[in-house]
N, C-alpha and C positions, 0 to 999 in steps of 0.2 A: 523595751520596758514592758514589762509583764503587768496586767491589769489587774495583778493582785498586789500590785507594788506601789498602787494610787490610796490615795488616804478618803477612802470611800467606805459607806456602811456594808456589813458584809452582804446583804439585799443587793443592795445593786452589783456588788463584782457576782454575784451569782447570776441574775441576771442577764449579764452579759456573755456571761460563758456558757448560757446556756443558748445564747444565740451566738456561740461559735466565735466569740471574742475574747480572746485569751492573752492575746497583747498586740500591742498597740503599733498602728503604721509608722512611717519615721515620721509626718509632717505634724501626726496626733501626738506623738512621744516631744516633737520642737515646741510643741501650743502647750502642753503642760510643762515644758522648762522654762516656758518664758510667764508661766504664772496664772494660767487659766483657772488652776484649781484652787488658787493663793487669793482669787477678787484683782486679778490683773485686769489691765485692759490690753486689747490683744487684737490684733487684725491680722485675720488668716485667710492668705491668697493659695488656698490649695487646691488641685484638679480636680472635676468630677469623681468619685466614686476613691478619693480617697480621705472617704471617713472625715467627712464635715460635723455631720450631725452628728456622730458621737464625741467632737471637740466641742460641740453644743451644751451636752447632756452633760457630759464633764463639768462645766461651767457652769450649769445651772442648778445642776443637783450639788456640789461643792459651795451656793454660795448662801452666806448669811441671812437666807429671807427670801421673800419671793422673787420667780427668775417670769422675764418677758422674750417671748423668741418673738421678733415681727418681719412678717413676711411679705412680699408685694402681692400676692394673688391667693383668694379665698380656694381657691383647687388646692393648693400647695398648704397653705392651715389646715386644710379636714386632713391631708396626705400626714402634716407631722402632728399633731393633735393626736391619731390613729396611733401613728409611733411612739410619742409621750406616753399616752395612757396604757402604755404595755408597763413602765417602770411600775415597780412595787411601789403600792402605801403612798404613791404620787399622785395629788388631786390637780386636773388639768383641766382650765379654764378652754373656751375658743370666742373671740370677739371678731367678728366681718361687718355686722350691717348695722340699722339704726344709729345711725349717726346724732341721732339729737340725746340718747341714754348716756347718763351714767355708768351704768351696770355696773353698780356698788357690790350687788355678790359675788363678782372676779374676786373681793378680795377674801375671797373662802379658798382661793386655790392657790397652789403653792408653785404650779407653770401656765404662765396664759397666752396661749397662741392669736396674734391678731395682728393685722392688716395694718401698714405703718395711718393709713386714712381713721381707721379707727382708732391709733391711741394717740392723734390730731386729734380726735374730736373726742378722747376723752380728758384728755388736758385742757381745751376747750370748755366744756362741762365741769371741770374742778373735780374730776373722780377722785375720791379719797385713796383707792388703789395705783394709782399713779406714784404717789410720792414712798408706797410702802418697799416698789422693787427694787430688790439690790442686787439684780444682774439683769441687762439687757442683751440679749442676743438681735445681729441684723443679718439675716441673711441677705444674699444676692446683694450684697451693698454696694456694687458697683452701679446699679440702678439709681444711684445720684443723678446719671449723665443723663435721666430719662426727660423729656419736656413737662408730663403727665404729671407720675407720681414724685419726680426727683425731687422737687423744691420740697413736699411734702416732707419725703422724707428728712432731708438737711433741715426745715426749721424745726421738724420734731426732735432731732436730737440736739439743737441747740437749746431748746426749751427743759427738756431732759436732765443736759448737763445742769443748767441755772436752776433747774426743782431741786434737782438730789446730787450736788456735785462729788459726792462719794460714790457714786454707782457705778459699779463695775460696768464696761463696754466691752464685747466680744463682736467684732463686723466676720464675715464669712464672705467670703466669693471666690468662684473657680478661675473667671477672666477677667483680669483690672492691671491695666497697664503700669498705672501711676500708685501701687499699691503704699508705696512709702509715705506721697505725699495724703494720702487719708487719713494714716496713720500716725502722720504727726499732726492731723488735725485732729484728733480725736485723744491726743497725749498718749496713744497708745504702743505696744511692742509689736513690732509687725514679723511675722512669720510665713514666709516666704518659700515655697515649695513647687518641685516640678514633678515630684516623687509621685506614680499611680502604682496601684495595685496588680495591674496586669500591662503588658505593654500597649500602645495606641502608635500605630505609623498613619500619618495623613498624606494626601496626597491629591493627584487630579490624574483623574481619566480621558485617555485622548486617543483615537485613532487606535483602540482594541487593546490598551494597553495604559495600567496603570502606574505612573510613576513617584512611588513615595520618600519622602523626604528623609529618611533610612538609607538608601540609594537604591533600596530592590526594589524591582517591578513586578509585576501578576499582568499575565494573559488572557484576556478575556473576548473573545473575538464575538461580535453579535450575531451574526448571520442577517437574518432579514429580521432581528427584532430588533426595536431601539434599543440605543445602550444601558436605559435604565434598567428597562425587563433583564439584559442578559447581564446584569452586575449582581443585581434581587437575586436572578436563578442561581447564579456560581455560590454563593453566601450558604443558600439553602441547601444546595447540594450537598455542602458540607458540614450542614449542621445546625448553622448559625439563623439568625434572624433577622432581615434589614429593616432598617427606618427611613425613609425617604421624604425630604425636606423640595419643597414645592412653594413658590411663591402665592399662591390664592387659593380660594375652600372650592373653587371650580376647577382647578386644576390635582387636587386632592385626590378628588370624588373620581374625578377622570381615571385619575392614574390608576386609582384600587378598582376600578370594573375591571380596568384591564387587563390588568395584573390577576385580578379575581379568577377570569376564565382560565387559568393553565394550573389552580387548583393545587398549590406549594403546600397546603395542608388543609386533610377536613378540619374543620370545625363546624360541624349540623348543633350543636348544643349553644353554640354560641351565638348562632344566626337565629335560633328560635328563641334566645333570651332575648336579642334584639329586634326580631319580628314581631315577637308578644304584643310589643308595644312601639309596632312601628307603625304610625298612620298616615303616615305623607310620605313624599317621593324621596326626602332624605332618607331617611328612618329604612325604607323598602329597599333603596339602593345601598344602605350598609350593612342590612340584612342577606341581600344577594351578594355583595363582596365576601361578608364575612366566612361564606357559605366554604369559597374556596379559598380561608384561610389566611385570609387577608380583608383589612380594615382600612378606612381615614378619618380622621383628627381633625378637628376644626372648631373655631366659637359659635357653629352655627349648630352643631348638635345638641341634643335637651341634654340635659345633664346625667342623666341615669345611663343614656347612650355611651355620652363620653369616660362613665365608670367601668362599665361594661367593658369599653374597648380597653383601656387603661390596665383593669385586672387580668386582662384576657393576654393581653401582650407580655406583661409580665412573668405569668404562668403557661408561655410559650406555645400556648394555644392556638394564638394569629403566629404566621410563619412573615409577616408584612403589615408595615404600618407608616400608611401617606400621611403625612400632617404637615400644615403651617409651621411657620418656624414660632408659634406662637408656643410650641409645648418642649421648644428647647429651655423654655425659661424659670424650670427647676421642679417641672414633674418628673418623678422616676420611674420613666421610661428606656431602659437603656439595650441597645441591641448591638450584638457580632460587625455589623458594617453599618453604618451612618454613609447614604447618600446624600448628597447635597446638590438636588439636579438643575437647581431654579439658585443661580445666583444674583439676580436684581428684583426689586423691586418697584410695581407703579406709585408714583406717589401725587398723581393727579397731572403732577407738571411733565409727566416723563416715569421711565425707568431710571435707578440709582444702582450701582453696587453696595451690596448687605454690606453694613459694616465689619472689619474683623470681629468685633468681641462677639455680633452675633453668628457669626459662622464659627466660631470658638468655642460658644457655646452648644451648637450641634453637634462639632466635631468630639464634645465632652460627654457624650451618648453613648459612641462606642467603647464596647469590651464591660461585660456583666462580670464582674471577680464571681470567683467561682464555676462559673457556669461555663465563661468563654474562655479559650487561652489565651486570646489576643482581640485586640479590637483594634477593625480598622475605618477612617473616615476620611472620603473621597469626594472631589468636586466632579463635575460630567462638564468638560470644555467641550459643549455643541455651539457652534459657529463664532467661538470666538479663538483668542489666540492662548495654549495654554502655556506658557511658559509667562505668560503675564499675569495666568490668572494665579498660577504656584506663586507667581513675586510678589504678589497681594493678598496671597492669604496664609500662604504655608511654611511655618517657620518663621511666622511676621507676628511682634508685638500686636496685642490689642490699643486702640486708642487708648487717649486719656479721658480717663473720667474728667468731665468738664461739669463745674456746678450749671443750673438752667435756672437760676435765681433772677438773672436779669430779664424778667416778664412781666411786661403790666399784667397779665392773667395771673401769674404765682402772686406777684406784690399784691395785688388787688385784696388776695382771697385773706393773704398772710399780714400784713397789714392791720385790717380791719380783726383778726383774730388775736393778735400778739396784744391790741388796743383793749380790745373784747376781755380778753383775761387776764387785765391786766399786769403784763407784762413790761408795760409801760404806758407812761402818762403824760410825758413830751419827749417832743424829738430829740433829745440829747439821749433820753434810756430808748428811742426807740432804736435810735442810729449804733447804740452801744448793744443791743440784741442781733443787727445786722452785722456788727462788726465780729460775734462770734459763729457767722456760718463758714461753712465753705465757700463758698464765693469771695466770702473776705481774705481767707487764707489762700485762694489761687489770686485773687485780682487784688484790687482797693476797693475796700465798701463804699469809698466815696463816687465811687462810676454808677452806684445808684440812685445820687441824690434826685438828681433830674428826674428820674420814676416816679421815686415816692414822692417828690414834691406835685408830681400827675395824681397820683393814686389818692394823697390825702385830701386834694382840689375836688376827686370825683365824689368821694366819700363825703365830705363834707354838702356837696350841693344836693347829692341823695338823701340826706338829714341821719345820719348814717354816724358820723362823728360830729365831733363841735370843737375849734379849735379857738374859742374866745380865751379859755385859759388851759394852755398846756394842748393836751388832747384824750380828748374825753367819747369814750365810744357811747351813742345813744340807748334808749333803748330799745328802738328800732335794731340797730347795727349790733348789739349785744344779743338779740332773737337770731339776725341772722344768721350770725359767728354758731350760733349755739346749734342751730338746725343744720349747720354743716351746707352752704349753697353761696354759689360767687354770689357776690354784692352785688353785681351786674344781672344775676338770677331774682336777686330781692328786692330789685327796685323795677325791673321786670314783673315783676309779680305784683307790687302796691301797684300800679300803675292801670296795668291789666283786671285786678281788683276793684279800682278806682272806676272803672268800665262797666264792669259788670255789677255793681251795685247799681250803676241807671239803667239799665236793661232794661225788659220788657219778658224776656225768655232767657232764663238760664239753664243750659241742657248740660247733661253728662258731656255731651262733647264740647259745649265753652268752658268747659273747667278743662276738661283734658287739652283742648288747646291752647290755653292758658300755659300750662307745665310742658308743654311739648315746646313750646316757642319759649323757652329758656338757654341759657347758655350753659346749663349743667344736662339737657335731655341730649341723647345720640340719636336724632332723627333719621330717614329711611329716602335713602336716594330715591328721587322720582324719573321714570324711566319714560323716552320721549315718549313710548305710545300715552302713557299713563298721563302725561301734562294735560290735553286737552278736557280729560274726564274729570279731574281734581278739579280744573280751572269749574266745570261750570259746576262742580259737587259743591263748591265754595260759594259760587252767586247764589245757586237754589236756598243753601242755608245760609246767607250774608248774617241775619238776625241773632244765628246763635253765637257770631265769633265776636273778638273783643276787636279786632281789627276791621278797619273799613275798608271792606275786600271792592266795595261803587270804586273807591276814591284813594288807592294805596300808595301808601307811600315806602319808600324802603324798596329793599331784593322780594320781587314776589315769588321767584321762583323756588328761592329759600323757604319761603313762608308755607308752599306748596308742601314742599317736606316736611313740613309742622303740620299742615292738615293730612297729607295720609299718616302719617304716625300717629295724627287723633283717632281717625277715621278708623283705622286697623283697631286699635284700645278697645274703642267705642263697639265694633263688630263683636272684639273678642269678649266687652262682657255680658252681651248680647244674645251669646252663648254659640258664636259660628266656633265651626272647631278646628282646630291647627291644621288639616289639611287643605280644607277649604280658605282658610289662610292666607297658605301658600301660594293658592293657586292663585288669588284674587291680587294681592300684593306682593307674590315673590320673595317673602319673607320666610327664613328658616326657623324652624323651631324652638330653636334654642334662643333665637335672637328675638323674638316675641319673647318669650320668658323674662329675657332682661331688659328689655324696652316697658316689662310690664312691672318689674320688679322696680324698677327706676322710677317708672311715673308714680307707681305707690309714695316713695321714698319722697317724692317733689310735692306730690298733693299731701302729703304729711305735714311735709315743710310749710305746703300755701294755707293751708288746715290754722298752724299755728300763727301765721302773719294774721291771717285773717281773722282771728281771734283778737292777736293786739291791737288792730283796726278797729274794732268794735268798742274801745274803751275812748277814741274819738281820732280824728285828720291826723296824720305824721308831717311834720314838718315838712316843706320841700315837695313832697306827694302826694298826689288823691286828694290834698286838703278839698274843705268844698261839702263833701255829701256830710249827709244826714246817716252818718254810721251805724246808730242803734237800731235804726228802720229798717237800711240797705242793703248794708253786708251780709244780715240774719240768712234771707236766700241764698247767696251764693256758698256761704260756709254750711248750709246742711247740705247741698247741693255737692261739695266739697266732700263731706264728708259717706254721704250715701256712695259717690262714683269709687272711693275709696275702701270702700269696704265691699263694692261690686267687684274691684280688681283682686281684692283676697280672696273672695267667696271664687273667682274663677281661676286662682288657680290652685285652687285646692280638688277642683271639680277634675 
């Protein structure tokens, strides 16, 4: 099917043709016969790199009114937002942060790219733009199965359907096992493809020789390097470019010096964009990598680094690119050979083997259309057995997307929001909202009762809801729903609040650890040496914290990681500076930024709790103080440490 045979304005088929699209792959040719451009609803399980996003664009530029593409990670919106706003005469929204907004002006644009948390929390908020879209795009929707974002996403779209039950649904994903059954959860036409653009043989490397699931082999003998290095060099020899998947940001950083020195390509332009502004030892060691042509990838680079590297790789600048398997998960990154050298993962209790879908997903990196002839993506069997590790990964379905709805943490957050907006107002409409998730359609909704009858127990005793008649969210529990933070964050917070109004001394640092000793902050591992200096950093300043550091009760060593997580804030807006940092707390740069962007987002949150405390006691909490007197301190207090943390990182 020829892309001037789609019933499109003649603007966009020119468009396309002029980015060398002239017609259509077979999987994108099956997605528009099953109705994508018709307001179908459509779930399309097709491979990397064959032309997702323009079964997107199709569907959104085709549909009656404004179209939503939601994405799991804010990298991945600037990435398609960037490509959006190429279409003609197309005005393109982006929503990631501020969770407690509206942002009523999305509905000026006619595509809005945002983060599935973010159109939770504007359904939350009653955005008028919500109810206006009449196609919604999900990428990566196989990210149901995730603990995190999954629930999220499932009660978003069950909310979704019950706003605008006409609204076109288009889900997207390259690996999902149970593709069917999504698709009939969603009523939709599933579309089903193995079809790439260039060929992809995977395989495992073992004892100098790789053997791919095609039945051919490649030779590749190491000599005295490891097998990684001598897989990287064969690739480049010939042309191509590798990507090498690495279980941790230490092991990353490792592999690319290494790799660094044998100098597979200059790049002096790209090392002094990234030197310009490299001040710490991360920053300096990807500037030395990148010297000789090779980079690595991680959440712990600043962000402008990880652009750098990203653009550079693309335009085949870097000849090598180590990363986490974090950047398998839909940035467009794609190279000639995909290693895969690190197959398990620590996960505190142990090492685990990666799951298929996420080595599926790496393995969906190899072969650039265009550029490569072929892509190929290999395991590195060092000291295990490879003929098991081929039976576990190569040629092997992905898992089932399994819904992660059954969590007192999902119920908790989701509960109290479905209550919040009202969605419901006793448990019979609340049980009949559960009954349209997935979870319902894999299991029985009724295997949750026992939860929410927990969740509505805790909610209730927090002053949070009121179940005298029906179920009625407070207005307590209506603030919190609205500011976007678990319940467990917000009664955390009146609590801690309730504290700090009898003070004596409320410092920048009792507010930040206030928001740090929350269940919504990602606090900072505390490393043995580092215990003894916290422990007495905490008695010296006992006065400033809300916790009785004499007399504690609880995990103190937990609590340790709540005070350096202050303690680092509290330095950074202080104005010590990201190298110094590092050095002091072993924190990377990039991960300060989001520890610091976080704690913004939390002290916004406590900002506004604190505010509705001041109109007098909440039920159940803090009741007791003299609110009008008490709280005045802590909330400008609140407010100043908040607007230190902008000022710093703007600096």
């Amino acid at each position: 099917m020829d892309v001037r045979d789609l019933s499109l304005a003649p603007k966009y088929i020119e468009h396309f043709e002029t980015q060398g699209i002239e017609s259509l792959y077979p999987p994108q040719e099956a997605a528009v016969e099953a109705g994508i451009t018709r307001g179908e609803r459509v779930v399309a399980a097709m491979p990397t790199a064959s032309g997702k996003t323009l079964v997107a664009q199709l569907a959104m530029l085709s549909a009656d009114g404004p179209a939503l593409y939601v994405v799991p990670l804010r990298a991945l919106a600037t990435e398609k937002y960037d490509t959006f706003a190429e279409l003609p005469d197309v005005s393109v929204g982006i929503a990631t942060g501020d969770y407690d907004a509206d942002d009523e002006s999305l509905d000026e644009h006619d595509i809005i790219v945002a983060t599935s948390e973010k159109v939770d929390s504007a359904i939350r908020n009653g955005a008028n733009w919500v109810e206006a879209i009449a196609c919604v795009v999900v990428d990566e929707v196989h990210l149901l199965n995730a603990h995190g974002r999954g629930p999220t996403l499932e009660i978003t779209l069950a909310k979704l359907r019950r706003l605008v039950p006409d609204q076109q649904l288009v889900a997207l994903s390259a690996t999902v096992g149970n593709a069917a059954e999504i698709a009939d959860w969603l009523d939709a036409e599933l579309v089903r493809s193995t079809w790439r653009p260039i060929d992809l043989r995977t395989g495992v490397y073992d004892d100098g020789e790789v053997t791919f699931d095609d039945g051919t082999t490649l030779s590749i003998v190491p000599g005295d390097e490891p097998p990684t290095t001598a897989l990287v060099a064969d690739t480049i020899d010939d042309g191509g470019q590798a990507l090498v998947f690495v279980n941790s940001r230490r092991e990353a950083e490792t592999l690319a010096q290494s790799l660094g020195v044998h100098g597979f390509r200059q790049a002096p332009d790209v090392a002094a964009e990234i030197g310009t502004g490299a001040t710490t030892s991360t920053g300096q060691a990807l500037a030395e990598a990148a010297d000789g042509g090779v980079a690595f990838h991680h959440a712990g680079l600043r962000p402008e680094h990880r652009s750098i590297v990203e653009r550079a790789f693309r335009e085949r600048d870097l000849a090598v690119l180590c990363a986490t398997p974090t950047l398998a998960a839909g940035v467009n990154v794609p190279a000639r050979r995909v290693i895969v050298r690190d197959h398990e993962r620590f996960t505190g209790d142990g090492y685990e083997p990666l799951p298929i879908l996420e080595v599926h997903q790496m393995f969906g990196r190899a072969g650039r259309p265009g550029l490569d002839p072929y892509g190929e993506a290999m395991l590195v069997a060092t000291g295990v057995d490879a003929d098991a590790l081929c039976e576990q990964y190569i040629g092997t379905e992905p898992e089932r997307v399994e819904s992660k709805l059954d969590s007192r943490e999902a119920l908790r957050t989701h509960v109290l929001a479905t209550l919040a907006g009202g969605f419901a107002g006793d448990r019979a409409e609340l049980d009949a909202l559960l009954a349209s998730t997935f979870f319902a359609h894999q299991r029985d909704a009724a295997e949750l009762t026992d939860l929410v009858d927990e969740v509505l127990s805790y909610l209730d005793a927090t002053g949070m809801i009121r179940r005298d008649d029906g179920l009625v969210a407070t207005d307590l529990g209506r603030l919190v729903s609205r500011v976007y933070v678990d319940p467990l964050t917000g009664a955390a917070v009146v609590e801690a609040l309730g504290t700090a109004a009898t003070m004596d001394r409320v410092t920048t640092l009792t507010v930040l650890e206030i928001v740090c000793d929350t269940e919504d902050m990602s606090t900072q591992y505390v490393r043995t040496e580092e215990a003894g200096r916290l422990s007495e950093f905490a008695m010296r300043n006992a006065d400033q914290f809300t916790k009785p550091v004499h007399d504690f009760e609880g995990n103190f060593q937990s609590w340790l990681a709540t005070v350096k997580t202050a303690r680092l804030l509290d330095d950074w807006i202080a104005g010590v500076g990201l190298p110094e940092l590092d050095e002091r707390y072993g924190v990377a740069p990039g991960d300060i930024r989001r520890l610091a962007e976080r704690a913004e987002w939390l002290l916004s949150a406590t900002e506004v709790i604190a505010e509705h405390l001041l109109t007098g006691p909440t039920p159940g909490i803090g009741a007791g103080q003299d609110s009008e007197t008490e709280y005045e301190p802590v909330l400008e207090r609140l407010r100043e440490t908040r607007q230190a943390l902008l000022d710093a990182a703007d600096d």
